[in-house]
C-alpha positions in Angstrom: 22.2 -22.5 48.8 19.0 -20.7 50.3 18.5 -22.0 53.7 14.8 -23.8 54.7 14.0 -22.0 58.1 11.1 -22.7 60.6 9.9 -19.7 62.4 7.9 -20.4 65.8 5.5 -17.6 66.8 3.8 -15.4 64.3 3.7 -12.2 66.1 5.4 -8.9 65.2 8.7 -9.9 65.1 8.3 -13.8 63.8 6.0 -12.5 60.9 8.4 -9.6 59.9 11.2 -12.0 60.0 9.7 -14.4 57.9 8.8 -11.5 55.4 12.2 -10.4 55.2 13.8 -13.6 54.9 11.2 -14.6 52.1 12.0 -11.8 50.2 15.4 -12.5 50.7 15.6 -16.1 48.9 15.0 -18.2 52.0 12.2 -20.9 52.1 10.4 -19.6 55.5 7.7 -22.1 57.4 5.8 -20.0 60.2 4.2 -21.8 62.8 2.1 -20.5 65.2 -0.4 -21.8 68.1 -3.3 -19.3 67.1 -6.2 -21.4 65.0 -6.9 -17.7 63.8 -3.7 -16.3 62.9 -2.8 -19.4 60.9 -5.7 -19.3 59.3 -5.4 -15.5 58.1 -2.0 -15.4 57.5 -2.5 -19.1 55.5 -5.5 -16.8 53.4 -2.6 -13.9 52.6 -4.5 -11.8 55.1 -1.8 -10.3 57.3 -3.2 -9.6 60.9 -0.5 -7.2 62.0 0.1 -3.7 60.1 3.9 -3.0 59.0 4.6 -1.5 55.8 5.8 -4.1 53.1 4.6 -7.3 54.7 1.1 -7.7 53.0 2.4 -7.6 49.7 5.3 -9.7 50.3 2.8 -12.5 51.9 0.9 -12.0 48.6 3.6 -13.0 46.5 5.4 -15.6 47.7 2.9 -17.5 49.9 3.2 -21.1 48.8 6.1 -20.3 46.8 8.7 -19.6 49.7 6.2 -18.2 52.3 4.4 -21.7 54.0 2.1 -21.6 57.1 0.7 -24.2 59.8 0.1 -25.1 63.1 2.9 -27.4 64.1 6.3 -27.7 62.6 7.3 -30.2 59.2 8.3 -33.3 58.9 10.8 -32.5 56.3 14.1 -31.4 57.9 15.0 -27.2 58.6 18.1 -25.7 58.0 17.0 -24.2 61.5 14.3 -23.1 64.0 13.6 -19.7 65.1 11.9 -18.9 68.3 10.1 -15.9 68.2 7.4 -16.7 70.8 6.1 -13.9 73.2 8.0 -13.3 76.4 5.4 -11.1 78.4 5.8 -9.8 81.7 3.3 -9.8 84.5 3.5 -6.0 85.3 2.0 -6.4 89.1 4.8 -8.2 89.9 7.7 -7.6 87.0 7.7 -11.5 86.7 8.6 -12.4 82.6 6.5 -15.5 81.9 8.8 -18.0 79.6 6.4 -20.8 79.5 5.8 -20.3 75.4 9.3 -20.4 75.2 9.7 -23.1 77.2 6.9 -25.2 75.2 8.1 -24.1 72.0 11.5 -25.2 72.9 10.6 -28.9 73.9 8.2 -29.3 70.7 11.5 -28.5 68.9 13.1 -30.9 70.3 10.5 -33.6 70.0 10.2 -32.8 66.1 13.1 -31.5 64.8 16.8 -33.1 64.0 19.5 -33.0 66.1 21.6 -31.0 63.3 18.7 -28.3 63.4 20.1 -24.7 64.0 17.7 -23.5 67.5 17.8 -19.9 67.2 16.4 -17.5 70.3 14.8 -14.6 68.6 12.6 -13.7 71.7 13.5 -11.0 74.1 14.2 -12.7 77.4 16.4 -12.4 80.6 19.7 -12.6 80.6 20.6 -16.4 81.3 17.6 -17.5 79.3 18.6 -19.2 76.6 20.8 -21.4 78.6 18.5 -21.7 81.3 15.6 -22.8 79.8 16.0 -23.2 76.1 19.0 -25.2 76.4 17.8 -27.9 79.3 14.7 -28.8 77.2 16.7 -29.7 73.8 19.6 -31.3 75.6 17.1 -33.5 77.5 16.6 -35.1 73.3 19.7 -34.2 72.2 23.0 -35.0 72.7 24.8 -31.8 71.0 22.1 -29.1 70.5 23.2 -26.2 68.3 21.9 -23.0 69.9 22.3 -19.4 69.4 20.7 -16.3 70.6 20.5 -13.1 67.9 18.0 -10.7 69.4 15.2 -8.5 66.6 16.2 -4.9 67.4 13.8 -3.3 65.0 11.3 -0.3 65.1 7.6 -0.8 64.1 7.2 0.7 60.5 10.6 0.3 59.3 11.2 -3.1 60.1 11.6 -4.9 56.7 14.3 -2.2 55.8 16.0 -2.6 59.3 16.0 -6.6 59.4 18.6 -6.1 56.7 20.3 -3.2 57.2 20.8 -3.1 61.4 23.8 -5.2 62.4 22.6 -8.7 63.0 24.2 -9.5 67.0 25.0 -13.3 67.3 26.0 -15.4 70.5 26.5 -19.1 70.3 26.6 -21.9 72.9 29.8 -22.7 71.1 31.4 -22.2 68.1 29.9 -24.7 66.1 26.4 -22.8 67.0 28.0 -19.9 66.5 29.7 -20.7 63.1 26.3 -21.8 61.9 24.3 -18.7 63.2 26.7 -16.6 61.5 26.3 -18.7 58.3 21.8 -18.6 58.7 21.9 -14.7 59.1 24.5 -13.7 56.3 22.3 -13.7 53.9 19.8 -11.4 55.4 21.4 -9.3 57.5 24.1 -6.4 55.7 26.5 -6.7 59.0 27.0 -9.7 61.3 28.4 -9.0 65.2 29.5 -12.2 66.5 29.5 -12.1 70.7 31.1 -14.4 72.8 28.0 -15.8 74.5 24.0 -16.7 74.5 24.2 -14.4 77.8 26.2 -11.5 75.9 23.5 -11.5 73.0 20.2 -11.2 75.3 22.0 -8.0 77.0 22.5 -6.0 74.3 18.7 -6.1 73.1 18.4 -5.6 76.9 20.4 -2.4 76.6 19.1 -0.8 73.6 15.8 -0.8 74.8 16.9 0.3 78.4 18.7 2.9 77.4 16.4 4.3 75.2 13.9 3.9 77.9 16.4 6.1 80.2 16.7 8.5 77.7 12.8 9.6 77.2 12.5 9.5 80.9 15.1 12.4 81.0 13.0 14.3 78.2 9.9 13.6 80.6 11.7 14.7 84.0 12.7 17.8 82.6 8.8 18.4 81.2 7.7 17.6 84.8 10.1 20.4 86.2 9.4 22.6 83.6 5.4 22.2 84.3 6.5 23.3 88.1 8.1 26.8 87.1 5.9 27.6 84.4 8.2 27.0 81.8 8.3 25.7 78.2 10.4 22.8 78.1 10.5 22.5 74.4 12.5 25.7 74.7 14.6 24.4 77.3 15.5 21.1 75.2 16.2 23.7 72.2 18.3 25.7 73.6 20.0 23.5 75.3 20.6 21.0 72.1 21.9 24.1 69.8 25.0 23.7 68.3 26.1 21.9 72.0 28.6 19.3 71.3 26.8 16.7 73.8 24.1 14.2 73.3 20.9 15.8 72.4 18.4 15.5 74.9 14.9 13.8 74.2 11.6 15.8 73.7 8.7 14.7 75.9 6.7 11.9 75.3 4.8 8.6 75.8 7.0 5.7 75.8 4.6 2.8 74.8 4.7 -0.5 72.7 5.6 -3.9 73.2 9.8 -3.6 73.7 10.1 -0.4 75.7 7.2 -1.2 78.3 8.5 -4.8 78.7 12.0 -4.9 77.9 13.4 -3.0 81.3 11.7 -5.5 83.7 13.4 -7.8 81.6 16.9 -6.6 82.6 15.6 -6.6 86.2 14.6 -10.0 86.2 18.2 -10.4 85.1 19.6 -9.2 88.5 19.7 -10.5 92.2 20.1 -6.7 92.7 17.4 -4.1 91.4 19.0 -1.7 89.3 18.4 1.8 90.1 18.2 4.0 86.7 16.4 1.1 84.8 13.4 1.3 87.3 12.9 4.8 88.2 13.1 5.8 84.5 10.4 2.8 83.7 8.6 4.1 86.8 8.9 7.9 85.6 7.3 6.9 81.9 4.4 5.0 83.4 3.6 7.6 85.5 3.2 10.3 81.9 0.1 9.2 80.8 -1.9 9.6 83.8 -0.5 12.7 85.3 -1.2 14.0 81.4 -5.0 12.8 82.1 -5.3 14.7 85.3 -3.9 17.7 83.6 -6.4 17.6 81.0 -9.3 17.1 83.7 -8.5 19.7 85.4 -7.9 22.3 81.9 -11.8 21.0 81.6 -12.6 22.0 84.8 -10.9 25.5 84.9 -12.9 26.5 81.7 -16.4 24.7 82.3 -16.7 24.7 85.4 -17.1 21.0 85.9 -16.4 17.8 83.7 -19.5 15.6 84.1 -20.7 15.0 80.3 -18.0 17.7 78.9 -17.0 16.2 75.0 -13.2 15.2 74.9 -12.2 13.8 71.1 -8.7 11.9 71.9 -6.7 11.6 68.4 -4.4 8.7 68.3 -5.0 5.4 70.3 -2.2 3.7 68.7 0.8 3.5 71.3 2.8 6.0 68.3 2.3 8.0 65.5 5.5 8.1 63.3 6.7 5.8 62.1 2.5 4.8 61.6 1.4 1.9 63.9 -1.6 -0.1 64.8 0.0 -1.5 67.9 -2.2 -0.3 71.0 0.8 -2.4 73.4 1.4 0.2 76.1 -0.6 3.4 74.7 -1.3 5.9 76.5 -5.3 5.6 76.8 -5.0 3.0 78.5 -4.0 4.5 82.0 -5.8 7.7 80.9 -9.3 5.9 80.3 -9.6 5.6 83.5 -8.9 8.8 84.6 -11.6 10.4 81.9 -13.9 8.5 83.1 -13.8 8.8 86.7 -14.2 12.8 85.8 -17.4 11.6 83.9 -15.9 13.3 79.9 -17.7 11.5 77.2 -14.6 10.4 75.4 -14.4 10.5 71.5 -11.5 8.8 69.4 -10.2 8.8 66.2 -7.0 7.0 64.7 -5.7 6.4 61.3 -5.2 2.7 61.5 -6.8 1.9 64.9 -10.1 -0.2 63.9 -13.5 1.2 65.5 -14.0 -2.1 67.5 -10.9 -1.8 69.4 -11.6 2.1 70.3 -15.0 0.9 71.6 -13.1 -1.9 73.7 -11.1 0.8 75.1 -14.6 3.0 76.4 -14.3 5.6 73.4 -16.6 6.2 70.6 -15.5 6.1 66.8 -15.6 9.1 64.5 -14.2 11.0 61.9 -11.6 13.2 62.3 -13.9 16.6 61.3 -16.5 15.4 63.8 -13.5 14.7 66.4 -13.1 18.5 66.3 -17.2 19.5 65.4 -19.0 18.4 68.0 -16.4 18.3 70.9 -15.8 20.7 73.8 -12.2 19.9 74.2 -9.1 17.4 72.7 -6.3 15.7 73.5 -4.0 14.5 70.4 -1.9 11.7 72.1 0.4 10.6 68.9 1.9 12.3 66.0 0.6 10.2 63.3 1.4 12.4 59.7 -2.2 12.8 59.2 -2.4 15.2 62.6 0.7 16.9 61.7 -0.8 18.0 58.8 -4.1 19.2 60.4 -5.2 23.0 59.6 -6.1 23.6 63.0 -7.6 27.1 62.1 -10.2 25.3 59.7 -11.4 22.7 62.5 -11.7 24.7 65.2 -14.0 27.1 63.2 -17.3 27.0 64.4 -16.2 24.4 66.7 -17.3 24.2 70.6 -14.1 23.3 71.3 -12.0 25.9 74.2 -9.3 23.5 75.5 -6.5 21.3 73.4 -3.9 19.3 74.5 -1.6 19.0 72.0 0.7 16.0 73.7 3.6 16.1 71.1 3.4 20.2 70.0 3.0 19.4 66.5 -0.1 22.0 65.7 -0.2 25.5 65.4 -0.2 27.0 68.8 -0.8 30.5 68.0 -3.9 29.4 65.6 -5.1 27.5 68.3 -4.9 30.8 70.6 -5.9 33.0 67.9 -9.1 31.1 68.3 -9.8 31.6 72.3 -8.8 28.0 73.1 -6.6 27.0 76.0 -3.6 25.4 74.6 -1.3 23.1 76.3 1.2 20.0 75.9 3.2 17.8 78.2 4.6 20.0 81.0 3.3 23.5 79.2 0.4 25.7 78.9 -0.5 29.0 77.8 -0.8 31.1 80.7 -4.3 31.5 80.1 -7.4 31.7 77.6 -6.6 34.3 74.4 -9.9 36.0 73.7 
């Protein structure tokens, strides 16, 4: 029989979860703190963009899909927690007080039989450490497993089903019963041995891809240094070698990957080396990107004061299409723009105007972006730039410098046209006239 789940936290991963579950015969109850989330989401009006989850929160809310403030009376098959876990990045502390709060209303509201589910990325030790003290204080057998959300933004509907499902139990009743909520969702089920075993391996996928990108940046940085292409480099060194591939440069933004690896530090009395300097190394990108771009600006005007920079793509990614701004790239380089005085520009495909004029840049169209600007920066790959016909926009343009971050437009259009071309750890050696 379809199970009657409550899902705590209607955030990226609680609302996808609730959409894929839906769709997949289960009677889903989201709860969430947020007077306006509840009341959009309880209207059909989604406030977080991911392909697939509009339509399916247009037909079946109130018919499986159900909405409030505060958890039911009626009795859940089981809760999942799916509150934020956000980090304080001064100081790499993880805050768990939502987690902690959610954890106790539980408690307070919900049967003793009630499946509690950890769906939040954490620390390892978490679940037992702080989820587990507040339902045992009501409770005389709680029921607890952790099974981490390991999908990427723009496929996660498809993912929720088809990644393997990881599942650790505080016993093996829990675990039995974790198994039994997430069969008939998930294509593959990976039972663990523990709460703590389950929290590392979302630790770890996110780490290591983490690790990886930093390698793709390291080796822009040293290509930068001896004049070198990297995306050559990377080629070459990928063809036909039997080896894992190595990463092309790029940002490393969004809500797991900029959060996640203080997570795993949190997790140990001893700070891990590769997990910090590659989180380090990846921070650093966006600005040093910024001070390259200043100083292209500078080289070809002469100063920067009032120079027009259009910056395409404020969302943290391009592909797969996103309107998450968690950990993008403007945000460290705003600063840098503007202490150079460039009156910044900024175009996205799904980015609303309000939020690019709460990060200091003004809204417009992408043919203006190019029109009546003196230089650009495109910081994601979003389809809609990949498929830009440079040669057309820079025609009768003012713009002479372009950073292309990601190396997805013509480069010898660009040149053709006497503008300065360059992307993370390359440039032209210097102006084509």
């Amino acid at each position: 029989m379809p199970k009657t789940v409550g899902v705590v936290g209607m955030g990226y991963v609680g609302l996808t979860l609730t959409a894929a579950m839906a769709r997949n015969g289960y009677t889903v109850v989201g709860v969430d703190t947020s007077a306006p989330v509840v009341e959009a989401l309880s209207s059909g009006r989604v406030h977080v963009y991911e392909p697939g989850v509009a339509e399916t929160f247009a037909e079946l809310l109130g018919e499986r899909i159900f909405v409030g403030d505060h958890l039911p009376a009626e009795p859940l098959d089981a809760i999942i927690l799916s509150v934020s876990t956000p980090v304080d990045f001064p100081t790499g502390t993880p805050r768990l007080e939502n987690l902690a709060a959610a954890a106790e209303e539980v408690a307070r509201r919900c049967d003793p039989d009630t499946l509690v589910v950890v769906r939040s990325t954490v620390p390892i030790g978490t679940s037992r450490d702080v989820v587990l003290p507040a339902l045992a204080a009501r409770w005389a057998r709680p029921r607890l497993v952790m099974a981490p959300e390991r999908t990427i933004q723009g496929q996660a509907l498809r993912e929720l089903v088809e990644l393997p499902q990881v599942i650790g139990g505080l016993d093996e009743e829990s675990l039995r019963a974790g198994v039994e909520l997430f069969a008939g969702l998930a294509d593959q089920i990976v039972p663990v041995s523990s709460l703590e075993t389950a929290e590392m391996v979302k630790l770890s996928n996110n780490c290591h891809t983490d690790v990886i990108y930093a390698f793709g940046n390291e080796l822009a940085l040293i290509a930068e240094q001896h004049g070198l292409d990297p995306l050559e480099v990377i080629r070459a060194t990928n063809l036909d070698y039997p080896r894992p591939d190595l990463a092309k440069p790029g940002y490393v933004g969004g809500g797991c990957l900029t959060k996640d690896p203080y997570l795993m530090l949190a997790s140990m009395s001893r700070r891990p080396y590769l997990v910090s300097r590659a989180r380090a190394l990846n921070e650093s990108l966006p600005g040093h990107v910024a001070e390259r771009v200043v100083g292209l600006v500078r080289e070809e005007f002469g100063r920067t004061e009032g120079v027009r920079l259009s910056v395409l793509g404020w969302a943290y990614k391009g592909w797969p299409a996103t309107d998450d701004m968690r950990g993008t790239p403007i945000a460290d380089m705003m600063p840098v723009f503007t202490a150079a005085g460039l009156t910044v520009r900024g175009h996205d495909p799904l980015v609303a105007d309000e939020v690019i004029r709460r990060y200091g840049g003004e809204p417009v169209s992408l043919d203006k972006a190019f029109a009546d600007a003196d230089a650009v920066i495109v910081i994601n790959d979003h389809p809609d730039y990949r498929e830009i016909e440079v040669d057309d926009k820079l025609a009768g343009s003012g713009v002479r410098v372009l950073f292309d971050s990601w190396r997805i437009l013509d480069e010898a259009a660009v040149t053709a046209r006497g503008v300065r071309y360059a992307g993370i750890g390359y440039r032209t050696k210097g102006r084509v006239s």
